[in-house]
N, C-alpha and C positions, 0 to 999 in steps of 0.2 A: 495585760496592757494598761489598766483604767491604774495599776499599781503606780506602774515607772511613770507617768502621765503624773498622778498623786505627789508621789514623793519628788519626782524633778519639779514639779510646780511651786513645792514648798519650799525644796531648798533654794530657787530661785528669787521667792520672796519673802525667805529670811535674807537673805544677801540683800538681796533689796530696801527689803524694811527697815533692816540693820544699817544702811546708808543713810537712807531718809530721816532713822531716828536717833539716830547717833547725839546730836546735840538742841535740836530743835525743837523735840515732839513733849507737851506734856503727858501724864500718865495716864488720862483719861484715852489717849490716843493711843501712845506707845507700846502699850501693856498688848490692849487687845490687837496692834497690829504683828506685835512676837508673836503673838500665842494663838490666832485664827488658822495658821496655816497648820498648824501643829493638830491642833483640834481638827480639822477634815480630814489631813492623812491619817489621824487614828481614830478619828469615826469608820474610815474604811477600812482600816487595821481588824476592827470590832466583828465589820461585818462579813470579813472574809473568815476569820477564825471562826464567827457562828457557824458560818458556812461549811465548811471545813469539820467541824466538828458534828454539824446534823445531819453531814450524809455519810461519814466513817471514811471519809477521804484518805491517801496517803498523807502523812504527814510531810512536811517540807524537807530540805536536806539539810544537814547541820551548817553548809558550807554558808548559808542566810546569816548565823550567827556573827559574820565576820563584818557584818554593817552595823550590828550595836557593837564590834571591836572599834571598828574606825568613830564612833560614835562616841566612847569613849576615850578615847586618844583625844579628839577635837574638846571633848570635854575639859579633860588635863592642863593641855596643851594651851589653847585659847587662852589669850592674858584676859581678865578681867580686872585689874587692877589700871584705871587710866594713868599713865605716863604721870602727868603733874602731881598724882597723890601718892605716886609710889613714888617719887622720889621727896615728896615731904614728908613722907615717912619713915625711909631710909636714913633718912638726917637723923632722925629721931630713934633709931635700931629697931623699931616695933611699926607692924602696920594695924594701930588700933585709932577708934577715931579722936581718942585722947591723945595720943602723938599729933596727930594731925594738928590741932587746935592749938598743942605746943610749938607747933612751929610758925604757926602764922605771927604776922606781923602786927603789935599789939593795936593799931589803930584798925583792924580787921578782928581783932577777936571778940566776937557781940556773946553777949548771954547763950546766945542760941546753939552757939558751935558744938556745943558736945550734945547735944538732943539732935542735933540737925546730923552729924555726922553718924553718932550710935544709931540714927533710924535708919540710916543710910547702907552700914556696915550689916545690919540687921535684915533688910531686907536685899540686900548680893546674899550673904548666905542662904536666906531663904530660900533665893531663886536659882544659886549654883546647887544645892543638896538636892534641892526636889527637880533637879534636873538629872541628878546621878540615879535617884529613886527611881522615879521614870525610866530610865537608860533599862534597867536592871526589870522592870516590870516589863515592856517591853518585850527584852530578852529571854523572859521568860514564856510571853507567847509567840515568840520566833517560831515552833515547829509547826503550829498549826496555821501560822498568820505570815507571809512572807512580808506583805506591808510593813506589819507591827516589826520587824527585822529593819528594815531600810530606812522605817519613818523616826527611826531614833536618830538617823543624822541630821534631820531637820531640827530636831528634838533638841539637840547637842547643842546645833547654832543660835536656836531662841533663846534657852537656857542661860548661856554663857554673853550675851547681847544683851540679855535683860537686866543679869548680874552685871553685868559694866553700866550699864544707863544708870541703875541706882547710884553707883560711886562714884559717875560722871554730874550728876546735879549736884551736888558737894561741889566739882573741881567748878562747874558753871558758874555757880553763889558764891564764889569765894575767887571769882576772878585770877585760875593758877594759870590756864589755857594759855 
């Protein structure tokens, strides 16, 4: 019960988080308001698989595994490209952040654009890859841990919210919105 309790808590405040941070929260805030929820469903992830593993318990049934599926899919799936940069980049055939900075408009284009955006581009993949990592570790203590199974769709949602926030302070500073 403390599981679905866990993982419905989280994914309620990733959904949540993910509204509140969408465009307003710096990173001092936003970072650790994605990723708290994440961290307590797989602290309990942790402690159930010890558990599970120090008393030779059955292990879980495979059918667990179909929530790091759906966790995957969400991962996929999930745009992470915000609207206004994916389409000034489209203009440009490439979504790199030096497309970006070609398409802006020369009285917007400052020194800073192509550091400000590559740090940008730089840290969405960081945060969408080590979100797939994750998925995949996880999934791999799915039979001992039913948590660590479930708590990857939380997992999927930070992930993937984080990875947009990054590419969203780009569309912020550059007034595309």
């Amino acid at each position: 019960m403390a599981g679905w309790i866990v993982v419905f808590g989280a994914v309620l405040a990733e959904l949540a988080g993910g509204a509140v941070v969408a465009n307003q929260m710096s990173a001092a805030i936003a970072v650790p308001l994605l990723i708290f929820p994440v961290v307590v469903a797989f602290g309990f992830a942790v402690v159930q698989w010890w558990q599970v593993r120090s008393s030779a318990a059955e292990p879980a049934s495979w059918w667990h595994l179909t929530a790091a599926a759906a966790a995957a899919f969400i991962w996929l799936v999930w745009p992470t490209v915000p609207g206004p940069l994916a389409d000034a980049t489209a203009a440009a055939g490439t979504s790199s952040g030096r497309a970006f900075c070609a398409v802006l408009p020369a009285a917007a284009m400052v020194a800073g654009c192509l550091r400000r955006t590559a740090q940008a581009y730089d840290s969405h993949d960081l945060a969408w890859w080590s979100t797939a990592a994750l998925i995949l570790i996880a999934a791999l203590l799915a039979r001992r841990s039913r948590i660590a199974a479930w708590a990857t769709i939380p997992l999927a949602l930070a992930g993937c919210q984080l990875a947009t926030w990054f590419l969203n302070r780009v569309v912020l500073y550059y007034h595309l919105g």
